[in-house]
Structures are given as C-alpha cells and as structure tokens.
MDAnalysis code that builds the backbone (N, CA, C; Angstrom):
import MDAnalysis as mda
import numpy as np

u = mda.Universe.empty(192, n_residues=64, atom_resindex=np.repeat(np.arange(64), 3), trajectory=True)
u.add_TopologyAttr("name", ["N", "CA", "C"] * 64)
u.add_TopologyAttr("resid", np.arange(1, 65))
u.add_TopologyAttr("resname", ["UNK", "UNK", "UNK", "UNK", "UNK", "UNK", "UNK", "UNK", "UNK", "UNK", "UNK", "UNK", "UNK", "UNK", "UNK", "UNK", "UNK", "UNK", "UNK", "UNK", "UNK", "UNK", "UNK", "UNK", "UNK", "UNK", "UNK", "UNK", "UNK", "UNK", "UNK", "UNK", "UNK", "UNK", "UNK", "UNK", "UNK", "UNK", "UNK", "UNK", "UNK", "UNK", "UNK", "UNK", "UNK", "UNK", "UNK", "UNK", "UNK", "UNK", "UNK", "UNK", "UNK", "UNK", "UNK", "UNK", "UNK", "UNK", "UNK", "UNK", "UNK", "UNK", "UNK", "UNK"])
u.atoms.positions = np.array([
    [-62.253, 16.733, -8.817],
    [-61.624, 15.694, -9.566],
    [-60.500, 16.333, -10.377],
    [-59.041, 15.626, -10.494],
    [-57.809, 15.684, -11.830],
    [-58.492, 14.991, -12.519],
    [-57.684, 16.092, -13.531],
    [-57.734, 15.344, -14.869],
    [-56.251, 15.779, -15.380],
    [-55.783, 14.720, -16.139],
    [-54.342, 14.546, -16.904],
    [-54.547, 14.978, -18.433],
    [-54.168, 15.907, -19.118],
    [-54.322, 15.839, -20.627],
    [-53.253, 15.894, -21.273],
    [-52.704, 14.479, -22.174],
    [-51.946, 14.710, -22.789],
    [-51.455, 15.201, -24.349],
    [-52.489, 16.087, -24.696],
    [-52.578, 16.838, -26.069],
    [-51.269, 17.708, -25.946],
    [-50.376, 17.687, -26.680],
    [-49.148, 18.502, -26.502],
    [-49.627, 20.334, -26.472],
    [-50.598, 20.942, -27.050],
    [-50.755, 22.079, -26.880],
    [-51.554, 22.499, -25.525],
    [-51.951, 21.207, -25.098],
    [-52.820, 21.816, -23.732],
    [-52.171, 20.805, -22.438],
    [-50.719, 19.777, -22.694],
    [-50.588, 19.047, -21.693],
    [-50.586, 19.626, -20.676],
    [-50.768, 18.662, -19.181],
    [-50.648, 18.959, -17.931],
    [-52.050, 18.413, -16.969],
    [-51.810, 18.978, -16.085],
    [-52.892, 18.513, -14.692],
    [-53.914, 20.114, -14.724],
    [-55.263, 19.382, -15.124],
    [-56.404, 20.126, -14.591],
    [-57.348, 19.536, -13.804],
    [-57.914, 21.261, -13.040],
    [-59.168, 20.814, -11.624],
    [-60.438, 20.399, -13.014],
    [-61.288, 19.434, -12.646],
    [-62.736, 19.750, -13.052],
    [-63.625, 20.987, -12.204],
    [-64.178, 21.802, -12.892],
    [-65.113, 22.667, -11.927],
    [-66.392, 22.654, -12.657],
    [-67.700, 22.111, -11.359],
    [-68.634, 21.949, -12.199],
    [-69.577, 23.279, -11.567],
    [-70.095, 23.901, -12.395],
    [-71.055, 25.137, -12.017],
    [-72.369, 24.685, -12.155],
    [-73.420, 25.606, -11.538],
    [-74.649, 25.430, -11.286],
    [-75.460, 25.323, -12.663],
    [-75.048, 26.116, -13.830],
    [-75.852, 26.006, -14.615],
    [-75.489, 24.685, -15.671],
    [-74.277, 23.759, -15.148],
    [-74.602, 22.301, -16.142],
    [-72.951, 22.714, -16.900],
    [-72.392, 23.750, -16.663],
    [-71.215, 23.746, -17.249],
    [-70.268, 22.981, -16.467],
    [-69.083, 22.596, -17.407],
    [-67.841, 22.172, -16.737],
    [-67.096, 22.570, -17.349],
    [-65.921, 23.055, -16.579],
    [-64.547, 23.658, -16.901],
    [-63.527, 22.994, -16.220],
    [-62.148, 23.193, -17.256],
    [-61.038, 22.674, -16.814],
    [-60.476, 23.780, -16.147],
    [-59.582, 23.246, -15.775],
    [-58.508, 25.033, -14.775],
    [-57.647, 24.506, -14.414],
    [-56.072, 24.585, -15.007],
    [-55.042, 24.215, -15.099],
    [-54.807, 24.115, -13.401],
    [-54.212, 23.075, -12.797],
    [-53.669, 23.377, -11.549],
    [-52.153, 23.849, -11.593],
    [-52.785, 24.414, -10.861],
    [-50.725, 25.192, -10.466],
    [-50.588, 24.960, -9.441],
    [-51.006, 23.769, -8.514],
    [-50.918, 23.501, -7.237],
    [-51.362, 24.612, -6.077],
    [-50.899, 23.961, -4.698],
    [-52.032, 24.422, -3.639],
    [-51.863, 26.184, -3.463],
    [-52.779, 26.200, -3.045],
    [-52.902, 28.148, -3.142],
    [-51.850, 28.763, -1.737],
    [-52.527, 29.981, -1.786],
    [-51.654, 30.326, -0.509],
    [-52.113, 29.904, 1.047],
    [-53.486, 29.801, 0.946],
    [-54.363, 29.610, 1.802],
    [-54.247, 28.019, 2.197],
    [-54.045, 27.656, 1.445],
    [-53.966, 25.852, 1.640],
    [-52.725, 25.524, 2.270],
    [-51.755, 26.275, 2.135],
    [-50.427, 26.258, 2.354],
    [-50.044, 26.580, 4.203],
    [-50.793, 28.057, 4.166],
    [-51.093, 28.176, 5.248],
    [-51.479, 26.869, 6.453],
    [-52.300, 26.869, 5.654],
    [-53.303, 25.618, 6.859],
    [-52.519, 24.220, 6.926],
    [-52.341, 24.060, 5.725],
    [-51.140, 22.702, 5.766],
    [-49.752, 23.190, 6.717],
    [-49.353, 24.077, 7.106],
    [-48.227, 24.331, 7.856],
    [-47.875, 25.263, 9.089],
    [-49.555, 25.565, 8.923],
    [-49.756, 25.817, 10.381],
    [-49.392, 27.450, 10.540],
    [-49.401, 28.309, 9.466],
    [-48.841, 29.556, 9.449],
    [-49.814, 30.780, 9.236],
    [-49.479, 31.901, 8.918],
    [-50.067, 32.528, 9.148],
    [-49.698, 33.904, 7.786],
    [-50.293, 34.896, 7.182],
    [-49.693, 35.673, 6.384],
    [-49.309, 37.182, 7.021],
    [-48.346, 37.464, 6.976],
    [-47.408, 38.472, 7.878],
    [-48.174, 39.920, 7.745],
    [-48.447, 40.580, 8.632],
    [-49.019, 41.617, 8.675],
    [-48.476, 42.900, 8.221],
    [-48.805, 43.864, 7.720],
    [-48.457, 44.977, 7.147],
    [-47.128, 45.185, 7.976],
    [-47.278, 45.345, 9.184],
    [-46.324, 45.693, 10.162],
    [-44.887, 45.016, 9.895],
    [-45.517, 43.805, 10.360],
    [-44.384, 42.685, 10.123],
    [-43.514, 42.599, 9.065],
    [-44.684, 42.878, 7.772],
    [-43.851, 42.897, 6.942],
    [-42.735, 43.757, 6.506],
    [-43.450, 45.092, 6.736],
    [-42.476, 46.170, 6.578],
    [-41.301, 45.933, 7.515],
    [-41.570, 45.737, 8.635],
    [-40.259, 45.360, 9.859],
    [-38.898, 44.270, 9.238],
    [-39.997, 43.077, 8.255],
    [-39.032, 42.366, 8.171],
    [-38.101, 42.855, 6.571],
    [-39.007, 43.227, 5.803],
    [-38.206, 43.804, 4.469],
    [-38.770, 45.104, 3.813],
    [-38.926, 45.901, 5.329],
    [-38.781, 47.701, 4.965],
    [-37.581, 47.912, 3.913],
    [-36.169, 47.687, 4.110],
    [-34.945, 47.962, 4.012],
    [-34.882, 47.780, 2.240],
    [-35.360, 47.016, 1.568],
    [-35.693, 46.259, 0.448],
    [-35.995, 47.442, -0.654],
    [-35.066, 47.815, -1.764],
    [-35.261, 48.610, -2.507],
    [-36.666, 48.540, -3.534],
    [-37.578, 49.603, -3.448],
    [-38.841, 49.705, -3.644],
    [-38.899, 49.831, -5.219],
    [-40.207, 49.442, -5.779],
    [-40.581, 49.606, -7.634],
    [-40.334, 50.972, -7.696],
    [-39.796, 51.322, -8.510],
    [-39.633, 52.803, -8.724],
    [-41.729, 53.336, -9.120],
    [-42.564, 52.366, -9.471],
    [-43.218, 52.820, -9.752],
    [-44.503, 53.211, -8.785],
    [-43.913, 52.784, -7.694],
    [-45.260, 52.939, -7.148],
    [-45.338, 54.290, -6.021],
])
C-alpha cells in the first residue's frame, strides 16, 4: 500500500511495510528499483565484460 504525507517536514509518497512481529514502517518511495525496471523493459544488467567494452575508455576515481 501508498501512502501520501503531507506534513511539510516529512512530505511525499511512502511504501507501507508490514513485518512479522506487528510492526509497520513507512519507506519513502523513490520509485521502481533497478530490478523492476529491468523486467518492465525487458533488459538485462551489462556484464563486467560489456561493461568495461562499453565505458573502459572513461576516466577512472582516482581512488580506487
């Protein structure tokens, strides 16, 4: 289930999540995940390979 809250310090769209022991929590949605995204469009997440193939070239974090 959404829920809408319009308290100005907490506005926005939250999931209900109900747990086993009788709790409920809100959890801000930030909309669909990556996984949902996937499946909604029929795709797939690019493999180490791939990825490097497609943005090896891509200047790296100095930190890692």
């Amino acid at each position: 289930m959404r829920v809408t809250l319009t308290e100005p310090a907490i506005a926005g769209e939250y999931v209900v999540v109900a747990h086993d022991d009788s709790r409920v929590l809100l959890e801000r949605d930030l909309g669909p995940s990556a996984g949902e995204l996937h499946e909604r469009y029929g795709t797939r997440p690019l493999t180490a390979e791939e990825f490097e193939r497609f943005f090896g070239d891509l200047p790296r974090d100095p930190g890692e």
